[in-house]
C-alpha positions in Angstrom: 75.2 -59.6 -18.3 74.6 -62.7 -20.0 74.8 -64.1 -23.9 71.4 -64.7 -23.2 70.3 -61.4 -21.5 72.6 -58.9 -23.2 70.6 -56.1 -21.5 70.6 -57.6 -18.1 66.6 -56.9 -17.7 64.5 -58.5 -14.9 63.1 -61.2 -16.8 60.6 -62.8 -14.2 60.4 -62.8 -10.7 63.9 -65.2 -10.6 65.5 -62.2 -11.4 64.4 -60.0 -9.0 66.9 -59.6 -6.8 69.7 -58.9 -9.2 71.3 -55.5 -10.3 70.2 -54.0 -13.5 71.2 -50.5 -15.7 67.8 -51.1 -17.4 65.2 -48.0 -17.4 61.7 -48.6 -16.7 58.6 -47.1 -17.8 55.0 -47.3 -17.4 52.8 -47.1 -19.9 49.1 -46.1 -18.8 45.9 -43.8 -20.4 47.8 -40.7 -18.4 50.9 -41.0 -20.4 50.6 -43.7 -23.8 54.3 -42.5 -24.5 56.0 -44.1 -21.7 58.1 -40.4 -20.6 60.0 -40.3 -17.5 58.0 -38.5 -15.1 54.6 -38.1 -18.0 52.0 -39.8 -15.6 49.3 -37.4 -13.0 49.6 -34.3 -15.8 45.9 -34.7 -16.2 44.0 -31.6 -14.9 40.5 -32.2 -13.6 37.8 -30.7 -14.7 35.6 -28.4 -12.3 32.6 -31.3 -12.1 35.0 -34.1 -11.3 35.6 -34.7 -7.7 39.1 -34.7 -8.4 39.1 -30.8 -9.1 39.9 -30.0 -5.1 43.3 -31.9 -5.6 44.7 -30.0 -8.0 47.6 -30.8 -10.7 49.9 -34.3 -9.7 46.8 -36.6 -9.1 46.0 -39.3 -11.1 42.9 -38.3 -12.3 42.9 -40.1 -15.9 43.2 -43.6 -14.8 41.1 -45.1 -17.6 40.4 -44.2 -21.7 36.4 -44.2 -22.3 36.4 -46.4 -26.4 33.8 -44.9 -28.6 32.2 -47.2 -30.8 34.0 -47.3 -34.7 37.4 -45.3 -33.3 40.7 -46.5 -33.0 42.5 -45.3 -29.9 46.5 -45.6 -29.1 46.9 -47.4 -26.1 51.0 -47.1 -25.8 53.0 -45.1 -28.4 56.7 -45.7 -27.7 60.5 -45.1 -29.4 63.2 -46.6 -28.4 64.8 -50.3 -27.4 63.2 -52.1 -24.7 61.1 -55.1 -23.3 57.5 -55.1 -22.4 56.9 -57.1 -19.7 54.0 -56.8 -18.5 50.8 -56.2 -19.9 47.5 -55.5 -17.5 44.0 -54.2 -19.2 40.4 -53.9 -17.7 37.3 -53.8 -20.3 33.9 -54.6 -19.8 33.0 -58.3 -21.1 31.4 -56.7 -24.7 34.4 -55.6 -25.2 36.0 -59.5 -25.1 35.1 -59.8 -28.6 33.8 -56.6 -30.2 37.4 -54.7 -29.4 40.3 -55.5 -31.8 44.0 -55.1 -30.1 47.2 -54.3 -33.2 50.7 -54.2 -32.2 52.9 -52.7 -34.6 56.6 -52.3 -34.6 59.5 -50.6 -35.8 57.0 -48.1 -38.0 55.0 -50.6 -39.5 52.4 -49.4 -41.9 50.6 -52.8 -41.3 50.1 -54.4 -37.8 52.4 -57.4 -36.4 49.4 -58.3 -34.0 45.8 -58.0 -34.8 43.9 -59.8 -32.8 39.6 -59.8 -30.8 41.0 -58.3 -27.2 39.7 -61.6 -25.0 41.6 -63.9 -27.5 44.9 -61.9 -26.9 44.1 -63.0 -23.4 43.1 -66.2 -24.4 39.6 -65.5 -23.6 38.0 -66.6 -27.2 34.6 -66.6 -28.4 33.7 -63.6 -25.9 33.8 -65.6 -23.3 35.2 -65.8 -19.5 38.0 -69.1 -18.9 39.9 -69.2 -15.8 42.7 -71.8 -15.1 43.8 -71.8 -18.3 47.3 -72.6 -19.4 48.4 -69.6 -20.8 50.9 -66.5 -19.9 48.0 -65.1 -18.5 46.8 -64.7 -15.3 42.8 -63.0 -13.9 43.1 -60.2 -11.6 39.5 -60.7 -9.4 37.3 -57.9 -9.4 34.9 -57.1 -6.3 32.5 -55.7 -8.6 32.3 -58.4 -11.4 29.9 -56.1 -13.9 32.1 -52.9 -13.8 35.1 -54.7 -16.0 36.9 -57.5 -16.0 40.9 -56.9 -15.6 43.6 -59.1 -17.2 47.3 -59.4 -17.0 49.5 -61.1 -19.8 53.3 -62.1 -19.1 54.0 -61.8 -22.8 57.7 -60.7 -23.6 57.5 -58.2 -26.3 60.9 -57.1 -26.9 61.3 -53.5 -29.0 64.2 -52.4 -31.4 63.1 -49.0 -32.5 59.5 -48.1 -32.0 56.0 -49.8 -30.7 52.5 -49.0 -31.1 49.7 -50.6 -29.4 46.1 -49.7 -30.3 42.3 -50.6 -29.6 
């Protein structure tokens, strides 16, 4: 532990190799809350080709947005540091999507911010190479979304919210 890194989380790839008592979580559509253990508890429905597989699978990988709704993409309590951010959307969504963070139980949002500027995408458009905490994840099939990862440190006291 450090002065500068009470918790003695990975902090970048540096840190990689080094010893930690931190928990991690992943955050996804299967489980917004972040719960030990809370991914693959989706059940499939009879028509998806999932439905063979049975309970465990991941078959929820993705959150359909309906027009005008406002859907919770991580709902967490409890200290911590997001560290990694990674979202795929279809390019209409660059622009037309609004992203709010909220902590600590606010009523009003930190963050609100178009979803390709967060990115720093702006203007609904597409930039690569930028110099940002960013970084492009290449699609094969360039019209079925477009994925992005942030390196934004988000570091949580009590509580965080994330929605679309």
């Amino acid at each position: 532990m450090n002065a500068l890194n009470p918790l003695n989380l990975g902090l970048g790839l540096g840190s990689l190799p080094l010893l930690s008592d931190a928990e991690t979580r992943s955050i996804s559509a299967e489980n917004p809350r972040g719960e030990k253990g809370g991914g693959a508890k989706a059940l499939p429905g009879e028509e998806s080709p999932a439905s063979m597989l049975g309970p465990g699978w991941k078959v929820r990988p993705c959150i359909t947005l309906e027009p005008n709704t406002t859907t919770t993409l991580a709902d967490v309590e409890g200290p911590g540091i997001i560290q990694h951010t990674w979202i795929t959307v279809k390019p209409d969504a660059y622009r037309d999507t609004v992203l709010r963070f909220y902590w600590d139980a606010e009523e009003r949002s930190s963050v609100e911010v178009p979803l390709g500027d967060f990115f720093c995408n702006g203007h609904g458009l597409r930039y690569d190479g930028l110099p940002c905490p960013r970084e492009r994840v290449p699609k094969n099939v360039e019209q079925a979304g477009s994925d992005y990862v942030a390196a934004v440190v988000a570091p949580v006291r009590y509580s965080t919210a994330w929605e679309l």
